[in-house]
C-alpha positions as CSV (number, residue, x, y, z in Angstrom):
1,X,6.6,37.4,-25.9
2,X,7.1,34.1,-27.9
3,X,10.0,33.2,-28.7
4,X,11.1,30.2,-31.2
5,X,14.8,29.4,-32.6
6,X,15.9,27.4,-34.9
7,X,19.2,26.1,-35.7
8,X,20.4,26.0,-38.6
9,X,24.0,25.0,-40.3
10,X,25.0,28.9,-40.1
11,X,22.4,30.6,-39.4
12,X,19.5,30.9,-36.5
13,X,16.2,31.8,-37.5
14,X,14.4,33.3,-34.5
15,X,10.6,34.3,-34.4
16,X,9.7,36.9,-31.8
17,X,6.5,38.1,-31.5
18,X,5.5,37.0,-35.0
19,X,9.0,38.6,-36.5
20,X,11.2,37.1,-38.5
21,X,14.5,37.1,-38.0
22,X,18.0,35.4,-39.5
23,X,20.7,35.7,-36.8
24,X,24.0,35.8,-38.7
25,X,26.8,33.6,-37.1
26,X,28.5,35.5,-34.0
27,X,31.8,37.0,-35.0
28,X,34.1,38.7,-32.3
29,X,31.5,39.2,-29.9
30,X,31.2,38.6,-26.4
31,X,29.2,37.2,-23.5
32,X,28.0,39.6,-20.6
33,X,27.1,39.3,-16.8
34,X,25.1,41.2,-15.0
35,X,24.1,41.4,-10.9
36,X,20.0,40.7,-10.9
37,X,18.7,43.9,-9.2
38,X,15.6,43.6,-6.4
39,X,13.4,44.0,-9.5
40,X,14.2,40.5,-10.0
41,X,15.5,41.6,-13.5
42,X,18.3,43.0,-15.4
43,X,17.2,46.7,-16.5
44,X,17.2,48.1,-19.8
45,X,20.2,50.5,-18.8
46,X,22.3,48.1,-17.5
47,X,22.0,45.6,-21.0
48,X,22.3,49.1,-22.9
49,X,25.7,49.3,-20.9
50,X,27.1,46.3,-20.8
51,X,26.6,46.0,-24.6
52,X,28.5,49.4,-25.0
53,X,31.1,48.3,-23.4
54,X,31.5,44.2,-24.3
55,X,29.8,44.0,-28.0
56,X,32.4,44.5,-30.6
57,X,30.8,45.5,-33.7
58,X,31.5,42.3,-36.6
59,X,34.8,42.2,-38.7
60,X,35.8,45.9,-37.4
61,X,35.9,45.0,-33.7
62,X,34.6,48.5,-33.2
63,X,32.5,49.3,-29.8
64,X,29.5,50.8,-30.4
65,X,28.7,55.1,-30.4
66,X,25.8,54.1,-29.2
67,X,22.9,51.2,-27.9
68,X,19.2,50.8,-27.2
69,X,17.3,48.5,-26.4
70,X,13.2,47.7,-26.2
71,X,13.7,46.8,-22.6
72,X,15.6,44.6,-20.1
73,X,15.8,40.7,-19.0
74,X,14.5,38.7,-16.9
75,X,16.4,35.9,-14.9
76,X,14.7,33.1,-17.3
77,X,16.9,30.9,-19.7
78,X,16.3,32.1,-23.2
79,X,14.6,35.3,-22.5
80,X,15.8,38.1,-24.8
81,X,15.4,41.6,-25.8
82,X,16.0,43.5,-29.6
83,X,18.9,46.1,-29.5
84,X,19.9,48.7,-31.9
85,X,23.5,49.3,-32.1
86,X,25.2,52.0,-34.1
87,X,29.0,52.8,-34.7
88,X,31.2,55.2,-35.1
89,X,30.2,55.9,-38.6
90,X,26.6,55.8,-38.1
91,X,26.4,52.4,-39.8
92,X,23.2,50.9,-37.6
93,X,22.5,47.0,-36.4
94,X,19.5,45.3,-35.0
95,X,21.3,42.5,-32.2
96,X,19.6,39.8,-30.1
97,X,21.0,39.7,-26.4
98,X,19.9,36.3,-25.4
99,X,19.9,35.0,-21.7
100,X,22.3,32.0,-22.0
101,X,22.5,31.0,-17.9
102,X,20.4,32.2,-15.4
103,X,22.0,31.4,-11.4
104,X,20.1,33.0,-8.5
105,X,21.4,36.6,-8.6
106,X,23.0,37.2,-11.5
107,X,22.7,36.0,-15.4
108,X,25.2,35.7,-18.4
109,X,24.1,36.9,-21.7
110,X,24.9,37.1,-25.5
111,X,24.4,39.0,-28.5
112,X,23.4,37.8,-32.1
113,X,23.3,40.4,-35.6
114,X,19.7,40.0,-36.8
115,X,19.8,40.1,-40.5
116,X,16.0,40.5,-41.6
């Protein structure tokens, strides 16, 4: 997967294999850790968890109904996966969770809205 940001004043643009995005400023989310299992990679369960329980939908500071994502991380700087995040009242949101520090056996991650 190739992935290629940009910053911008307010704005990321992100290009993931050959899509588009505009990553809209975080606002009121949060960073997550998780424990690397012997896989050598965070699963797609455990990001799908942790975003359940840490992401805070923007403006409302609502936790999601419900999460899923295309897969999970590996320990590698930078890599990412696409989520789909709904709330409460159905409204849906496409996020980037984004590897921000890998260190040995575990790595810290956080999310961005994808507007595109």
């Amino acid at each position: 997967m190739k992935y290629v940001a940009v910053s911008l004043a307010t704005a990321t643009a992100v290009a993931v294999g050959g899509l588009a995005f505009v990553a809209v400023p975080r606002l009121l989310s949060t960073e997550s850790t998780s424990t690397v299992g012997s896989t050598g990679s965070v699963s797609r369960a455990e990001v799908e968890k942790q975003v359940r329980e840490n992401y805070s939908l923007p403006l409302v500071q609502e936790k999601p109904k419900s999460v899923s994502c295309a897969g999970g991380l590996r320990v590698r700087q930078r890599d990412s996966v696409q989520c789909a995040v709904t709330s409460g009242n159905g409204k849906r949101q496409q996020i980037m969770v984004s590897v921000t520090k890998a260190d040995g056996n575990s790595i810290s991650y956080d999310y961005a809205v994808l507007a595109g």
